[in-house]
Steps between C-alpha positions, in 0.01 A plus 500: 500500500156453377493868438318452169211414692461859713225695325587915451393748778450765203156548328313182370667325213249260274583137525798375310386309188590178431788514217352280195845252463667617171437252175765294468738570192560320227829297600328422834215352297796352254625288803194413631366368167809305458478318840445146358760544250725639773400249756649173242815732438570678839563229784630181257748791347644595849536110564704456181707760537544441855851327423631804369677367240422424111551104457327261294226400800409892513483505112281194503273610743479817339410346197202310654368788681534777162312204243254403764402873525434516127811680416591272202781303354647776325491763752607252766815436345566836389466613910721185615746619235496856651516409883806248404705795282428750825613236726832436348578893446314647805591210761161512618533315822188593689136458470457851461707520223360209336129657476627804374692343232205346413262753559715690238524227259126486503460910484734496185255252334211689529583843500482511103111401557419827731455720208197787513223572268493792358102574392629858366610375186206529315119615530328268587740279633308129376610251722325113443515291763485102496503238650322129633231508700543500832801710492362822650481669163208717539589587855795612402335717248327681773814541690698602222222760407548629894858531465505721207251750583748528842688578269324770366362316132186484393378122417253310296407125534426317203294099568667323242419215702170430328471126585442497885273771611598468851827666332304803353270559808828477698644753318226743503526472847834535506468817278207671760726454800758655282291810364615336168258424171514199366441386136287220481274265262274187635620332257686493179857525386764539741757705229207728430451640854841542546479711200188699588680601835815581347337708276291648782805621709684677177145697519486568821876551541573203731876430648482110535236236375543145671333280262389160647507143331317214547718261662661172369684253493857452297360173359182646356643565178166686351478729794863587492436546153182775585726650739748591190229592317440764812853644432444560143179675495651737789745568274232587235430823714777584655783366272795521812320311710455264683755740711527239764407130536449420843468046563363485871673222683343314813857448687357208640572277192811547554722327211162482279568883437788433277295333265218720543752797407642317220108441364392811527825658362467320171123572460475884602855636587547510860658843576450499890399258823281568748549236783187463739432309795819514669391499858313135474769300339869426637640466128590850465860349395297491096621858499858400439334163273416807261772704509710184393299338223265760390610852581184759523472791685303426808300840495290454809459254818174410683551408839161517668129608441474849567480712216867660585646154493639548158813700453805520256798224542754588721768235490666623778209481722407207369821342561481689838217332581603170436775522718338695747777778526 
């Protein structure tokens, strides 16, 4: 006992140094940024299903808990539609069983969502990104720019956002922590910097450009007009592209993303979600809101601040992590 404590007879050895404690991975980070989320779900679900049956009090309840959590009409009844077919041909008669039929109900809605993007397509790879203000739009440019050079791309920023400096000096800064160049005007049309750095990386023989855009609202009609405007001139110089349209979504809103989606959609051709913010909001249910009523796939999750905090949807984990399995 307390052997570990006996220091060697032998010659001299240096003092031990203190292991640095490994960085947590991504899933732990997953279920830590879901917490408040999880928290609303985790001990009213075990209370529910406590009865370990499927009767009309559990499906009420249920109800009340998935549409208070921002889940949404649609994909409410869609999941209290699953859990009652698995009841009657699975018997499910304990509370275990319950949360995994509904765990899986939930997986199957949003694994269609988890699907990659693939920057290899084409060189450069334009991706615009949009979004309202407030969103996390330009911070998740930086990110984004982070997690494809891990990746082994070369990127290029483009400040579309030519209305707010704060956005372009952001960016810049963004783009020095990143070893990144930016391509930027103080002032002038947003379509025609987009275009100057597009045409920039085909010189220069850049994988990915992530063009920014000044954020908006759905209601401002003229700027949602600009923002088309945007998509046309990129396709001026590079006739494929935009290859990607990326609306950023504060998951905070929770049901006001629908419209949002919708919105943006119409005006530019949503082709992909990224879905920020996670880790301050418990209304990560919207996930399954989207999936329902306006299908995208959800290409990345922010669920902290850390420039790391940005990863590729996982529905598993994420359904993992709402459950806490």
């Amino acid at each position: 006992m307390f052997s570990f404590l006996k220091k060697s007879t032998s010659a001299a050895q240096p003092d031990a140094t203190p292991e640095t404690p490994a960085p947590a991975s991504w899933r732990e980070r997953l279920f830590k940024g879901l917490a408040r989320t999880r928290a609303q779900w985790g001990g009213k679900l075990k209370s529910i299903f406590s009865r370990g049956k499927v009767d009309d009090e559990l499906l009420e309840e249920l109800e009340t808990l998935l549409l208070t959590s921002d889940v949404g009409i649609e994909a409410t009844t869609h999941l209290l539609d699953e859990l009652k077919k698995a009841a009657k041909r699975d018997k499910l008669e304990t509370p275990e069983a319950i949360q995994q039929a509904l765990s899986d109900a939930l997986y199957a809605i949003l694994a269609p969502l988890e699907q990659a993007l693939d920057v290899s397509t084409h060189k450069p790879y334009v991706i615009m990104i949009a979004g309202v203000n407030g969103a996390g739009k330009t911070t998740s440019i930086g990110k984004l720019a982070k997690y494809f050079q891990s990746q082994g791309k070369s990127v290029l920023l483009a400040a579309g956002d030519t209305f707010r400096a704060a956005a372009r000096e952001q960016l810049q800064t963004w783009g020095e922590r990143n070893n990144v160049t930016v391509i930027a005007q103080e002032s002038g049309d947003p379509a025609a910097v987009i275009f100057d750095a597009i045409s920039a990386a085909k010189a220069r023989g850049i994988d990915v450009v992530l063009a920014d855009t000044a954020g908006r609202l759905p209601t401002q009609l003229h700027l949602m007009d600009e923002i088309a405007k945007v998509r046309r001139v990129i396709q001026k110089v590079e006739p494929e592209g935009p290859h990607e349209t990326l609306l950023v979504l504060d998951a905070n809103i929770g049901q006001n993303a629908l419209q949002q989606v919708k919105a943006f959609d119409k005006a530019i051709n949503v082709t992909g979600l990224v879905l920020t913010k996670l880790d301050g909001t418990a209304k990560g249910g919207v996930v399954a809101a989207i999936a329902r009523q306006c299908p995208k796939p959800i290409r990345f999750i922010g669920v902290g601040e850390q420039i790391d905090d940005l990863r590729p949807f996982s529905a598993r984990d994420f359904v993992d992590a709402l459950f806490d399995q």
